[in-house]
OpenMM code with the backbone's topology and positions (N, CA, C; nanometers):
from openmm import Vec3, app, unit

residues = "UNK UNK UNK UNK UNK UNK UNK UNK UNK UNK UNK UNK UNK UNK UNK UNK UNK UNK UNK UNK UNK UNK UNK UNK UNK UNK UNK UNK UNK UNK UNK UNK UNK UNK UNK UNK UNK UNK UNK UNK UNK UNK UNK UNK UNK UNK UNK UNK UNK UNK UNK UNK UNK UNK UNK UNK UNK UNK UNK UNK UNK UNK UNK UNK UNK UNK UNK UNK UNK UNK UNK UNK UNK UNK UNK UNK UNK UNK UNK UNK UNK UNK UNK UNK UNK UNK UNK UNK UNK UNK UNK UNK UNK UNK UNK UNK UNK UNK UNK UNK UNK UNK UNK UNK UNK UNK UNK UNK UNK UNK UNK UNK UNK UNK UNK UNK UNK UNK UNK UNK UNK UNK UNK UNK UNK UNK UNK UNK UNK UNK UNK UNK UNK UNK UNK UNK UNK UNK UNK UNK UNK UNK UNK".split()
positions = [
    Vec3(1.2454, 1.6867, 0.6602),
    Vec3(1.2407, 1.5419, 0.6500),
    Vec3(1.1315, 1.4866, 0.7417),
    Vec3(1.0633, 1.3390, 0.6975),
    Vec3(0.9481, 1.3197, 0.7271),
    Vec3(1.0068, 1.2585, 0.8885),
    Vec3(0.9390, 1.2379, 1.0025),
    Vec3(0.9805, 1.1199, 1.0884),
    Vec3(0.8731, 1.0091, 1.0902),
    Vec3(0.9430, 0.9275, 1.0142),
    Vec3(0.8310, 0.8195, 0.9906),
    Vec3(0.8289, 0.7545, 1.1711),
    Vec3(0.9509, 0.7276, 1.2071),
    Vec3(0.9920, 0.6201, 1.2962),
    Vec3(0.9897, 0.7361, 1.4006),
    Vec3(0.8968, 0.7007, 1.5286),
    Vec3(0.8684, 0.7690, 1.6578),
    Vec3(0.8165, 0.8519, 1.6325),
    Vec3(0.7309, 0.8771, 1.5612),
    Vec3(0.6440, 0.9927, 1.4866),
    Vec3(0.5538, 1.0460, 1.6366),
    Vec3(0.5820, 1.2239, 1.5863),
    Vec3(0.4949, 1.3274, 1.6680),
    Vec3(0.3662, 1.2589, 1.6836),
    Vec3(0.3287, 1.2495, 1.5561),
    Vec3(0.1549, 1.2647, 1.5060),
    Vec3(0.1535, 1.1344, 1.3648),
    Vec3(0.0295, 1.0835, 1.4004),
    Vec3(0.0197, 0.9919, 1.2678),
    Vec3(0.0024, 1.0561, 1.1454),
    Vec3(0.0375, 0.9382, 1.0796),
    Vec3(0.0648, 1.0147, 0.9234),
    Vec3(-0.0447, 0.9479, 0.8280),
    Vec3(-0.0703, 1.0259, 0.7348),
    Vec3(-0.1832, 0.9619, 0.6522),
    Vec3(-0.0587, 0.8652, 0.5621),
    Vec3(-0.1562, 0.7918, 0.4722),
    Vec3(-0.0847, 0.7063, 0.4026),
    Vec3(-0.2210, 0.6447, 0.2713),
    Vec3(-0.1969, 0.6356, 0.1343),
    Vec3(-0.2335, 0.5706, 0.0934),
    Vec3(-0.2012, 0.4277, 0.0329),
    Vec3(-0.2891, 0.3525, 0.0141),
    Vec3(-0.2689, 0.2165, -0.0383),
    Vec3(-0.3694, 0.1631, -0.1889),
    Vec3(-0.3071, 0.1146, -0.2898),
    Vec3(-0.4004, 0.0779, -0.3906),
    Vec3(-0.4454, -0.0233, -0.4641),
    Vec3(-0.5485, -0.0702, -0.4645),
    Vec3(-0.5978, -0.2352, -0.4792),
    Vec3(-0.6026, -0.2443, -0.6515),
    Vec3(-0.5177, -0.3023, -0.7198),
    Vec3(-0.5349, -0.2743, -0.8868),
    Vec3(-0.4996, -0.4282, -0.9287),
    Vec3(-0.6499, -0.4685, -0.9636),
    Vec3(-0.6785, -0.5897, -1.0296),
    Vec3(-0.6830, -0.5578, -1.1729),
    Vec3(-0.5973, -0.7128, -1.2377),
    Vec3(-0.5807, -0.7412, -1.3622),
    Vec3(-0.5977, -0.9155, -1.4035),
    Vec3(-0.7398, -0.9388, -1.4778),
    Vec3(-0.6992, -1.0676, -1.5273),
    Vec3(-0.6926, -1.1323, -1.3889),
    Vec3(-0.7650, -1.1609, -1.2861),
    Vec3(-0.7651, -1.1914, -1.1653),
    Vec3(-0.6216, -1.2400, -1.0612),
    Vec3(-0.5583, -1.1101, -1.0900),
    Vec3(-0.4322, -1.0947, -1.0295),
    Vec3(-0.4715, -0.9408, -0.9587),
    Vec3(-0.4140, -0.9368, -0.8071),
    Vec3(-0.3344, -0.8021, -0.8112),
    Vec3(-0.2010, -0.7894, -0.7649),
    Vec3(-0.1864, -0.6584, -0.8106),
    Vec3(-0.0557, -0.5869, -0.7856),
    Vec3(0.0092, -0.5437, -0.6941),
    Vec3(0.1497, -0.6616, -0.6285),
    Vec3(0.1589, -0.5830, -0.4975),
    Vec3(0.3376, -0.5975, -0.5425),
    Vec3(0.3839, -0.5159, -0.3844),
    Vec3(0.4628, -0.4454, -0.4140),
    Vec3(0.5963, -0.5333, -0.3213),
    Vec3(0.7249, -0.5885, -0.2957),
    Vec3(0.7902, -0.6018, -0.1944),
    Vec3(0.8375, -0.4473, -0.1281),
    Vec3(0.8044, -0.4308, 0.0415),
    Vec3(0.8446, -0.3076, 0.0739),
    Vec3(1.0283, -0.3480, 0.1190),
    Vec3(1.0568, -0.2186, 0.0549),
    Vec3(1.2724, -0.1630, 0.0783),
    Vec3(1.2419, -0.1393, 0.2342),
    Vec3(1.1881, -0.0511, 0.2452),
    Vec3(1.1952, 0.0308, 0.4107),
    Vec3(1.0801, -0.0595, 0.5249),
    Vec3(1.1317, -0.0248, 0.6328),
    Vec3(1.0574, -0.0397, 0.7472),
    Vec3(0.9254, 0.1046, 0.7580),
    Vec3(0.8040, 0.0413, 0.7962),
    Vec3(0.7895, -0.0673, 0.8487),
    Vec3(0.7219, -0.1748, 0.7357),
    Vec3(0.7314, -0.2864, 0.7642),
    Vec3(0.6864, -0.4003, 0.6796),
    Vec3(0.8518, -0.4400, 0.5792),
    Vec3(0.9260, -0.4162, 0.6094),
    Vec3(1.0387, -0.4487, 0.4866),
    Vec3(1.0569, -0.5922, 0.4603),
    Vec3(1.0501, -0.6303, 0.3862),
    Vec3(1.0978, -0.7264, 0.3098),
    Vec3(0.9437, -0.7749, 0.3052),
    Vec3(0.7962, -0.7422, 0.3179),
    Vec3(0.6860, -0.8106, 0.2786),
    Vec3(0.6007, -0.7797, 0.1714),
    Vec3(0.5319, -0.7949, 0.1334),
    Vec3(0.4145, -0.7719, 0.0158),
    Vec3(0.3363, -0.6857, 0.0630),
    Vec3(0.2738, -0.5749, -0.0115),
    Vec3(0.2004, -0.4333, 0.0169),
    Vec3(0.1352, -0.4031, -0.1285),
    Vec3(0.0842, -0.3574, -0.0713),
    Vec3(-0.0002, -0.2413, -0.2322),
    Vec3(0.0648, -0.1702, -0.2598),
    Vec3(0.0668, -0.1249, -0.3492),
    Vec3(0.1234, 0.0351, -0.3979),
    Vec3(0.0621, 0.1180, -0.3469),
    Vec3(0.1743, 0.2143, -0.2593),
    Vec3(0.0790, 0.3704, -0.2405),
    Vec3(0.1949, 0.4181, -0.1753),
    Vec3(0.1788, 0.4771, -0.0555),
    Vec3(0.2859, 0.5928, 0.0282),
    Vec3(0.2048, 0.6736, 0.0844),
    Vec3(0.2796, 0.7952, 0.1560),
    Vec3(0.2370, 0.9238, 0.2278),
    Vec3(0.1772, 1.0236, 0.1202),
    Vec3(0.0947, 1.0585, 0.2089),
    Vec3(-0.0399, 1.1607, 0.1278),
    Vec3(0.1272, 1.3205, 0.2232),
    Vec3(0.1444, 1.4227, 0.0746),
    Vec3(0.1758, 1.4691, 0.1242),
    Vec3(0.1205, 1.6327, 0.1935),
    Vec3(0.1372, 1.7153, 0.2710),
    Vec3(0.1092, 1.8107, 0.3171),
    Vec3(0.0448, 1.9145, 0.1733),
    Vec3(-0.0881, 1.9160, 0.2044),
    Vec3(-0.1717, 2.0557, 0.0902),
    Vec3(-0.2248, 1.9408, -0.0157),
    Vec3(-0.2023, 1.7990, -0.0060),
    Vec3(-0.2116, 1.7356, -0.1232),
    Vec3(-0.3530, 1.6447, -0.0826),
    Vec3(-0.4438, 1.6670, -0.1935),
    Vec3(-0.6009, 1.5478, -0.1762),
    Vec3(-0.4979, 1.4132, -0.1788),
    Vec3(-0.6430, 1.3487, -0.1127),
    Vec3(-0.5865, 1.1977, -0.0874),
    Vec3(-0.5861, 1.1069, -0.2328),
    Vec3(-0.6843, 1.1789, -0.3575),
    Vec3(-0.6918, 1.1242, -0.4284),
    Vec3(-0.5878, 1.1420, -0.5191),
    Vec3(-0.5301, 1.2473, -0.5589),
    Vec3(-0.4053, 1.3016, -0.6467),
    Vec3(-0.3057, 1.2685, -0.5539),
    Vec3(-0.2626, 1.1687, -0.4176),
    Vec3(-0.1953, 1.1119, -0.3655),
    Vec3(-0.1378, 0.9857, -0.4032),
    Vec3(-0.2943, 0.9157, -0.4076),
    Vec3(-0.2809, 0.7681, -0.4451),
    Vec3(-0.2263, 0.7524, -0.6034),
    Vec3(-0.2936, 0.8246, -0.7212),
    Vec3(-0.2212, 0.8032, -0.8175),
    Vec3(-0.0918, 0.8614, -0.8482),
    Vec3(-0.0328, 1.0157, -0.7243),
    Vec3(0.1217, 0.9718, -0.7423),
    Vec3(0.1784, 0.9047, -0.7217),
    Vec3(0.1461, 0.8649, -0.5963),
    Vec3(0.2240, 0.7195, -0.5484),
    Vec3(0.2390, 0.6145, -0.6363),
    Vec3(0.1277, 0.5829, -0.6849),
    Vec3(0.1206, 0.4611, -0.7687),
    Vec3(0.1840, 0.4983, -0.9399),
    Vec3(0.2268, 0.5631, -0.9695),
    Vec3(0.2813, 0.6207, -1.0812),
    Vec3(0.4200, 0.6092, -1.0218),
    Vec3(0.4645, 0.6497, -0.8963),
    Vec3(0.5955, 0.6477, -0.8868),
    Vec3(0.6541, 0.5226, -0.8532),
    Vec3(0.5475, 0.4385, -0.7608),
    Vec3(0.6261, 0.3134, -0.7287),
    Vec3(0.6545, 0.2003, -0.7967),
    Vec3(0.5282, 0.1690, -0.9345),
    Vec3(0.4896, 0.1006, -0.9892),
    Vec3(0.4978, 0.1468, -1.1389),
    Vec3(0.5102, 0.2925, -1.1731),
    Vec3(0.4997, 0.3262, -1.2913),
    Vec3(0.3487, 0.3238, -1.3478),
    Vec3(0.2406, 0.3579, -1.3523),
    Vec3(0.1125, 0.3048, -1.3904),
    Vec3(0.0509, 0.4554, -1.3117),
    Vec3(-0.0169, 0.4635, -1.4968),
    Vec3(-0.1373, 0.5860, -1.4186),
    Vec3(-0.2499, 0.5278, -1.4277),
    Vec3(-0.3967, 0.5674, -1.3184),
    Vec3(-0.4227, 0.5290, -1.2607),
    Vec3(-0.5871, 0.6039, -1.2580),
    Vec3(-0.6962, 0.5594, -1.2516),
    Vec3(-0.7525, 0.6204, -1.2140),
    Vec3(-0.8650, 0.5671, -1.1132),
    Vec3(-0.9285, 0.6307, -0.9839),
    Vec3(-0.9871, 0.6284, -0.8799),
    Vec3(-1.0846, 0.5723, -0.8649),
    Vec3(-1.1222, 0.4307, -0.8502),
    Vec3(-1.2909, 0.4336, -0.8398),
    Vec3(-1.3834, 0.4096, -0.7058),
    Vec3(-1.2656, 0.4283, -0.6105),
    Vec3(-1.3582, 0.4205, -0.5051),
    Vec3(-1.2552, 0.4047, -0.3675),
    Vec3(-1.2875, 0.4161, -0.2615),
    Vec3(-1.2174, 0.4220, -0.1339),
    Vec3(-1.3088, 0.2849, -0.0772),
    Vec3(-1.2169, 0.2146, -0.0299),
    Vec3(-1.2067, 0.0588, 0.0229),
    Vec3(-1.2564, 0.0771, 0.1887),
    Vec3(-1.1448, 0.1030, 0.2442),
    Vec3(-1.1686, 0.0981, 0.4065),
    Vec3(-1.0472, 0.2312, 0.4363),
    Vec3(-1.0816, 0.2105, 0.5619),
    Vec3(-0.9415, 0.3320, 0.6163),
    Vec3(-0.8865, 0.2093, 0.7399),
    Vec3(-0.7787, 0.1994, 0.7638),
    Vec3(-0.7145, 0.1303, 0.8160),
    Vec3(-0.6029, 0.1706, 0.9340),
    Vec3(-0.6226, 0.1224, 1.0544),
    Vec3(-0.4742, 0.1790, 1.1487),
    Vec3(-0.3727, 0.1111, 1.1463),
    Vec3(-0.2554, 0.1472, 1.1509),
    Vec3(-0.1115, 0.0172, 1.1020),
    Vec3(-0.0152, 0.1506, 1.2342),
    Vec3(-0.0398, 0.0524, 1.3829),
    Vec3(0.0147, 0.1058, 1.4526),
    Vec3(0.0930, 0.0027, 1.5324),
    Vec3(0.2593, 0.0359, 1.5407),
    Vec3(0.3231, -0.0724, 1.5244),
    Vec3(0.4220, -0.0202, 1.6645),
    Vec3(0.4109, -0.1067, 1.8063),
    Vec3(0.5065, -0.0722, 1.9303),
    Vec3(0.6235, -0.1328, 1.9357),
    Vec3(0.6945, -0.0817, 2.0059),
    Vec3(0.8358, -0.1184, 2.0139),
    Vec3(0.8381, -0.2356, 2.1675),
    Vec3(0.9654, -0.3010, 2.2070),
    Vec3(0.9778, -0.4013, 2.2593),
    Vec3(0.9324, -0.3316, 2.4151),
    Vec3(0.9246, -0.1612, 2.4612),
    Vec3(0.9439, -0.0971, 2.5728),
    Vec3(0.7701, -0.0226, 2.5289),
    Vec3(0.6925, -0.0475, 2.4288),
    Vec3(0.5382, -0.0390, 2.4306),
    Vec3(0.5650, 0.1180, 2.3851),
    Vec3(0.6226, 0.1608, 2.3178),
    Vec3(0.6445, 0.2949, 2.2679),
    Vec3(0.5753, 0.2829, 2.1139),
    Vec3(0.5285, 0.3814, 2.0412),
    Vec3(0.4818, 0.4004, 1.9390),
    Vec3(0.5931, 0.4178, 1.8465),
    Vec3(0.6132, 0.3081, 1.7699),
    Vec3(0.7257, 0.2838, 1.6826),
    Vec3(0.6740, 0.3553, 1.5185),
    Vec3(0.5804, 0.3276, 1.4856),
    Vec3(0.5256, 0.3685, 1.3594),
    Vec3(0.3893, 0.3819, 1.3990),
    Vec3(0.3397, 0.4931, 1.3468),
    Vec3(0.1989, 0.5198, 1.3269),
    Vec3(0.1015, 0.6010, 1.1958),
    Vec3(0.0342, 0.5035, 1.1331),
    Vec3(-0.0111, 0.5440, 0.9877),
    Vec3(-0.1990, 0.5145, 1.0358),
    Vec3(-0.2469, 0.6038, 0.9420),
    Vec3(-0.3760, 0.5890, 0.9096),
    Vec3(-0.3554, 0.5069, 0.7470),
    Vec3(-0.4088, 0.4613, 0.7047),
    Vec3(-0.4210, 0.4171, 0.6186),
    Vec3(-0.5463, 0.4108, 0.5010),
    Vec3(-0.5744, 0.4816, 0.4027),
    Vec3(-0.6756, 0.4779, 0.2762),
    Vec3(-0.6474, 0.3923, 0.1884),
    Vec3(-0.6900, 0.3096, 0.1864),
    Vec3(-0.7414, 0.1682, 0.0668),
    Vec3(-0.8194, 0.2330, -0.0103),
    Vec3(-0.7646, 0.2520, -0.1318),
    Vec3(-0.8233, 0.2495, -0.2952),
    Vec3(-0.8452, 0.1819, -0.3513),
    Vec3(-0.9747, 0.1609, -0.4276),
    Vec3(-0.9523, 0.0389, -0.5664),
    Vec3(-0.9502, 0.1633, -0.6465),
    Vec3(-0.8663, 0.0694, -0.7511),
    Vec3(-0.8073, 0.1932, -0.8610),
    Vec3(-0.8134, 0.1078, -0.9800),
    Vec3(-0.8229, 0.1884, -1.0933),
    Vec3(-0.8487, 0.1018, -1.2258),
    Vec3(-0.6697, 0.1724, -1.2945),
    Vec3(-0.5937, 0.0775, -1.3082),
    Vec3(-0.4812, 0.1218, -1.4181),
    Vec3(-0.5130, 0.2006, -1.5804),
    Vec3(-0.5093, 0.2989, -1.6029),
    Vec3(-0.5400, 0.4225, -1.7471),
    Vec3(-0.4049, 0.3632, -1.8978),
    Vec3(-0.2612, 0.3703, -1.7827),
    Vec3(-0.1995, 0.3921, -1.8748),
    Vec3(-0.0722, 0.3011, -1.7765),
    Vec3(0.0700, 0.3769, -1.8542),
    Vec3(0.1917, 0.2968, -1.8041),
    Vec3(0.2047, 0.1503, -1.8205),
    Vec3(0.3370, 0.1335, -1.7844),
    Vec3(0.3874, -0.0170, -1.7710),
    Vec3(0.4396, -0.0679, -1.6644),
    Vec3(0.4176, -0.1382, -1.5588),
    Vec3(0.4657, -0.1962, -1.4224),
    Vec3(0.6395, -0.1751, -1.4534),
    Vec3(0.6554, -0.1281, -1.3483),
    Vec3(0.7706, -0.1200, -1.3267),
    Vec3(0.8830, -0.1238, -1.2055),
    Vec3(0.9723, -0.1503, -1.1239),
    Vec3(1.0279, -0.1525, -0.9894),
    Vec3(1.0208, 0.0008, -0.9789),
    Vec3(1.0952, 0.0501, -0.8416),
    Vec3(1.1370, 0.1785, -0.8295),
    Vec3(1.2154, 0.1539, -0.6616),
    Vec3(1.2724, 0.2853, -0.6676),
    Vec3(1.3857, 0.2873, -0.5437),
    Vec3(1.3238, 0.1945, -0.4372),
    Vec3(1.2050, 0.2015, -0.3772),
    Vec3(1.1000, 0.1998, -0.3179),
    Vec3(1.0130, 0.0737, -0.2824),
    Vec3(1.0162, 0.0126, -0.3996),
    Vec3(0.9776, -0.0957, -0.4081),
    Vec3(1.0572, -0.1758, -0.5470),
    Vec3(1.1447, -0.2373, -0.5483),
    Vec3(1.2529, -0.3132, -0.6272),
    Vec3(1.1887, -0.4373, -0.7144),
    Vec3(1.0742, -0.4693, -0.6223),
    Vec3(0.9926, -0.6122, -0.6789),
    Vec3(0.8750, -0.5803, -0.6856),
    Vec3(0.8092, -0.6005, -0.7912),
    Vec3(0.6788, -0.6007, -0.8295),
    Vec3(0.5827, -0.6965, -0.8773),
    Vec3(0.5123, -0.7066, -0.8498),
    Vec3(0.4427, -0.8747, -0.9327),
    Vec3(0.2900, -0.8838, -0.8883),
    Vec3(0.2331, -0.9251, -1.0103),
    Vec3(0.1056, -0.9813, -1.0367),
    Vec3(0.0739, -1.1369, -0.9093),
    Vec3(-0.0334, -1.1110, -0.8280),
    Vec3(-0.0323, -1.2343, -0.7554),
    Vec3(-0.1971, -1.2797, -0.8058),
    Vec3(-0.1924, -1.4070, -0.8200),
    Vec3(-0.3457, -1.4575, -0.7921),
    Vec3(-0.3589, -1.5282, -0.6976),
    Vec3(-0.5068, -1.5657, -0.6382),
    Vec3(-0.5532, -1.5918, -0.5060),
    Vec3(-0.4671, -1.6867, -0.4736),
    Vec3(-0.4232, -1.7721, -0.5734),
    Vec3(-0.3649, -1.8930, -0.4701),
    Vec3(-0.2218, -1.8609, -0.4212),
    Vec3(-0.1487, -1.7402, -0.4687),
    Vec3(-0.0249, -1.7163, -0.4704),
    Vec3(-0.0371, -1.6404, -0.3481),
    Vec3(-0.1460, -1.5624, -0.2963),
    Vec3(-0.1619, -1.4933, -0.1875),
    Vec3(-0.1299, -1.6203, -0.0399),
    Vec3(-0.1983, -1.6998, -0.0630),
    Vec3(-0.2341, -1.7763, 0.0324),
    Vec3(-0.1025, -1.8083, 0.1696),
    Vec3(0.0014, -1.8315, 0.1146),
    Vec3(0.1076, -1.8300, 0.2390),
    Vec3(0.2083, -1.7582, 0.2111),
    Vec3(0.1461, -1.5970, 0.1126),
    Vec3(0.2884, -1.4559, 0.0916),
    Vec3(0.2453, -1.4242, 0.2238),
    Vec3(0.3750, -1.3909, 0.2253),
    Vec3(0.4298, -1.2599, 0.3534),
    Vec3(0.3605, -1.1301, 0.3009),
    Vec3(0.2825, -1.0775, 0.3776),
    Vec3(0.2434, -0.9649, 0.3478),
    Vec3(0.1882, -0.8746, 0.4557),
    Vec3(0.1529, -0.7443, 0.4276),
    Vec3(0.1483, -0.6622, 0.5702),
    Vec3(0.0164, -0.6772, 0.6341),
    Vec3(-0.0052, -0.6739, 0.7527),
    Vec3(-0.1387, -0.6877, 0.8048),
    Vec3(-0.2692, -0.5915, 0.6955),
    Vec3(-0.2660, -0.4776, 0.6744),
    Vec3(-0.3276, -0.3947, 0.5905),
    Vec3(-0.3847, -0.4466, 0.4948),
    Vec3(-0.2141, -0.4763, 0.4274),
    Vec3(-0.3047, -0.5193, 0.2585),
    Vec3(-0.3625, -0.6868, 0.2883),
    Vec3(-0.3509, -0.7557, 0.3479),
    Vec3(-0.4089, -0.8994, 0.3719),
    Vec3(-0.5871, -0.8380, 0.4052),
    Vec3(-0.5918, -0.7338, 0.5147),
    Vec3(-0.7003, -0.6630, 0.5219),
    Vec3(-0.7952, -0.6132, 0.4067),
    Vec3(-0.7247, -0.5208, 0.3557),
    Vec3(-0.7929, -0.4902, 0.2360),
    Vec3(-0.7917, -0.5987, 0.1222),
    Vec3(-0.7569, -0.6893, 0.1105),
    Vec3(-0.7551, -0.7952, 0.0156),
    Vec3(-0.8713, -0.8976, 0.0633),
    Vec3(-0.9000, -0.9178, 0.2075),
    Vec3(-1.0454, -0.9326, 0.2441),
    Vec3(-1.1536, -0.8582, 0.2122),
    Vec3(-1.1204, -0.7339, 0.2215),
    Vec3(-1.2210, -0.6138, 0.2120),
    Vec3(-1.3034, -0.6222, 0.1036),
    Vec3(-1.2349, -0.6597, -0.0209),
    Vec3(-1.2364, -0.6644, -0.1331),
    Vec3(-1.2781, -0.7447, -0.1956),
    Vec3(-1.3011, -0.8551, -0.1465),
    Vec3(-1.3423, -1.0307, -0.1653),
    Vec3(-1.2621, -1.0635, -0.2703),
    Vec3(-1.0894, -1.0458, -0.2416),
    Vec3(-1.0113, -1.0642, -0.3162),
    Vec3(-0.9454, -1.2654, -0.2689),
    Vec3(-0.9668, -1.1556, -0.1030),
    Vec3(-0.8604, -1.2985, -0.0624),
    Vec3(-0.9768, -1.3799, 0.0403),
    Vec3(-1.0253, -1.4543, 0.0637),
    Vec3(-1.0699, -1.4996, 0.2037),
    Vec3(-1.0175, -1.5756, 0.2972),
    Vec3(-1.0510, -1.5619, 0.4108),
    Vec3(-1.0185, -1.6504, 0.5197),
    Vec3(-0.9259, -1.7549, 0.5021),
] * unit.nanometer
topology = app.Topology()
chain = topology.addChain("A")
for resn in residues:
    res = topology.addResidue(resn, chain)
    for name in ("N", "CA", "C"):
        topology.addAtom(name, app.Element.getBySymbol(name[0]), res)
């Protein structure tokens, strides 16, 4: 089992930017860290696995939607201390833009809510420092 929470060593993680019809696709997160906010689709890159056959499992599992790769965004740190300055969560983070192939949006254990946002819907969501990041990155969202 993974230890997300007080982790040895940081963990990779991907994230995926998938515009439609000038919407994208984000996710409400179930688990800590970030729970209950708006995220991209993605997860943990797992052990022996490319980062790229990562991002479209993830995004197949959370969202239902295959997926294909067109480029790496930014890499991102999402390092999160506790009230005593201890390392509570620690992720590297890979931002994808990804073009959707196939599938149909869908919830999963993981992420329960799913939804199409456009710029103006971004503007006062709750969402995780990262994807607000990469949604700059992207000249999705600005300032």
């Amino acid at each position: 089992m993974i230890k997300r929470e007080y982790p040895d060593n940081p963990m990779v993680g991907v994230g995926a930017f998938i515009e439609k019809n000038g919407s994208v696709l984000l996710v409400k997160r179930e688990h800590e860290p970030g729970k209950g906010k708006w995220s991209l689709p993605g997860g943990l890159v797992n052990l022996g696995e490319k980062i790229r056959d990562a991002i479209k499992r993830e995004v197949e599992e959370e969202v239902g939607l295959k997926v294909d790769v067109v480029n790496i965004v930014d890499v991102f740190d999402s390092i999160e201390y506790d009230d005593k300055g201890r390392v509570r969560f620690h992720y590297v983070i890979i931002g994808f833009m990804v073009k959707a192939i196939g599938g149909e949006v869908r919830g999963s254990e993981e992420a329960s809510q799913v939804k199409w946002f456009n710029v103006e819907e971004l503007k006062n969501l709750e969402m995780t420092s990262t994807t607000r990041k990469l949604l700059k990155e992207v000249n999705f969202l600005k300032d």
